[in-house]
C-alpha positions in Angstrom: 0.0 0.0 0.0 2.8 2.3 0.8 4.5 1.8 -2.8 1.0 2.8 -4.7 0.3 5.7 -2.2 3.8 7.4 -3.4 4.2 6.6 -6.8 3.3 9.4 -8.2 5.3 11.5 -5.3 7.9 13.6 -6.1 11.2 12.7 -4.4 11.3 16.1 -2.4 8.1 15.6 -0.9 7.7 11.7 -0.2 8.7 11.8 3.5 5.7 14.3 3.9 3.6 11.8 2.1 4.6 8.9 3.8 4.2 10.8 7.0 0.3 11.5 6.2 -0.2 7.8 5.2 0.8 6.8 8.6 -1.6 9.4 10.2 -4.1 8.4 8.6 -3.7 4.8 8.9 -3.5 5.5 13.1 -6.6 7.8 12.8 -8.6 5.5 10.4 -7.9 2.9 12.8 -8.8 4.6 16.2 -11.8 5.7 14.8 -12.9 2.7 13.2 -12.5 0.5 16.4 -14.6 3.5 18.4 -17.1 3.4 15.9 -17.1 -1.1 16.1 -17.3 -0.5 19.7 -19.9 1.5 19.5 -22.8 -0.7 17.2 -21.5 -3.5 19.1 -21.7 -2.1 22.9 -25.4 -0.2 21.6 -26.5 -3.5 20.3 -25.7 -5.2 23.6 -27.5 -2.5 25.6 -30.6 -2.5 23.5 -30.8 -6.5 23.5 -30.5 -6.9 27.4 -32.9 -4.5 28.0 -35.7 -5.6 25.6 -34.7 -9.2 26.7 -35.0 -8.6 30.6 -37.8 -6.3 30.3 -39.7 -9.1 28.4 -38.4 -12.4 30.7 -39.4 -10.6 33.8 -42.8 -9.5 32.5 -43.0 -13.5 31.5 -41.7 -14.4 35.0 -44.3 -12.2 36.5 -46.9 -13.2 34.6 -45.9 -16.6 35.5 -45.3 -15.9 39.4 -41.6 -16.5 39.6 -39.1 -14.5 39.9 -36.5 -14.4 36.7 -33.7 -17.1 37.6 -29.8 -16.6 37.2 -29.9 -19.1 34.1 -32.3 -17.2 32.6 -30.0 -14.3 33.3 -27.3 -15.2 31.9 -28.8 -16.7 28.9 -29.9 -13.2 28.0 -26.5 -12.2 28.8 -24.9 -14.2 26.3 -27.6 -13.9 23.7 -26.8 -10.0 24.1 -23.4 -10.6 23.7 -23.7 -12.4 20.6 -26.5 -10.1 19.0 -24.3 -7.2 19.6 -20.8 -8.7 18.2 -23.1 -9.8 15.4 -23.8 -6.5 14.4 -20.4 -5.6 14.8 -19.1 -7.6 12.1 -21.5 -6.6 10.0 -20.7 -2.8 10.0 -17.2 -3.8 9.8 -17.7 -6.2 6.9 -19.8 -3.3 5.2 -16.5 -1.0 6.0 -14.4 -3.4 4.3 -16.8 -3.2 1.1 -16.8 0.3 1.0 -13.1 0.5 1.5 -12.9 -1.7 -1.3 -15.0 -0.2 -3.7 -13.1 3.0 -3.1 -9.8 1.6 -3.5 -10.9 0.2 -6.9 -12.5 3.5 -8.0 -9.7 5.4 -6.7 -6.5 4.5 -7.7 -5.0 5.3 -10.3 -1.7 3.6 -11.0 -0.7 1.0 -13.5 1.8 -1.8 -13.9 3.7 0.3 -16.2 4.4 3.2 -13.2 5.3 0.5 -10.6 7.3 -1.4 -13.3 10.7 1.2 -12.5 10.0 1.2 -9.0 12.2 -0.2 -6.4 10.7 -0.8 -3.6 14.3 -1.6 -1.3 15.5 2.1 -3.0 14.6 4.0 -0.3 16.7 1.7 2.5 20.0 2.3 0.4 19.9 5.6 0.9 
C-alpha cells in the first residue's frame, strides 16, 4: 500500500507523504474500532434491556421470579446479537473500503514497473 500511495510523489516531498499515510492509517484505525465498539456495545445494551424487560414480564406473569440461568442466557444472547452486528458494519466497512480503493487508484503496472521498492533503505 505504501508503494501505490507514493508513486506518483515527487522525491522532495515523499517523506511528507509517507508521513500523512501513517496518520491516517492511526486515525482511520482509532476511529474505526470506536465506531465497532460502539454498534457493538449499543446493540448489547438494546438486547439486554428488551430481553430482561420481556423475561421478567413473562416471569411475573408466570409468578416466579427471573432465575440466574435465565440471566445469563440473555446475557450471552446479548453478547452475541451485539458482536453480530459488529461484524457486519465492519464487513460493510471493508466493502466500502474496497470499492473505493478500486474506484480510486490510479496507478498502473507500467508506473510500478521502475519502481524499487528496497531504493529507499540504500539511501
Amino acid at each position: 500500500m505504501s508503494l501505490v500511495s507514493l508513486t506518483k510523489v515527487r522525491n522532495a516531498d515523499t517523506g511528507v507523504a509517507s508521513s500523512l499515510l501513517n496518520v491516517g492509517q492511526q486515525v482511520g484505525g482509532a476511529i474505526g474500532l470506536a465506531v465497532l465498539g460502539t454498534v457493538a456495545w449499543s446493540a448489547v445494551a438494546t438486547s439486554l434491556r428488551s430481553h430482561t424487560a420481556a423475561a421478567a414480564a413473562a416471569a411475573k406473569a408466570a409468578g416466579h421470579p427471573l432465575t440466574a440461568t435465565v440471566q445469563t442466557q440473555i446475557q450471552h444472547h446479548a453478547l452475541a446479537t451485539g458482536f453480530s452486528h459488529g461484524f457486519l458494519v465492519s464487513a460493510a466497512i471493508g466493502l466500502l473500503a474496497l470499492i473505493i480503493a478500486l474506484a480510486a487508484i490510479r496507478v498502473t503496472r507500467e508506473d510500478l514497473s521502475g519502481v524499487d521498492p528496497l531504493a529507499a533503505l540504500a539511501d
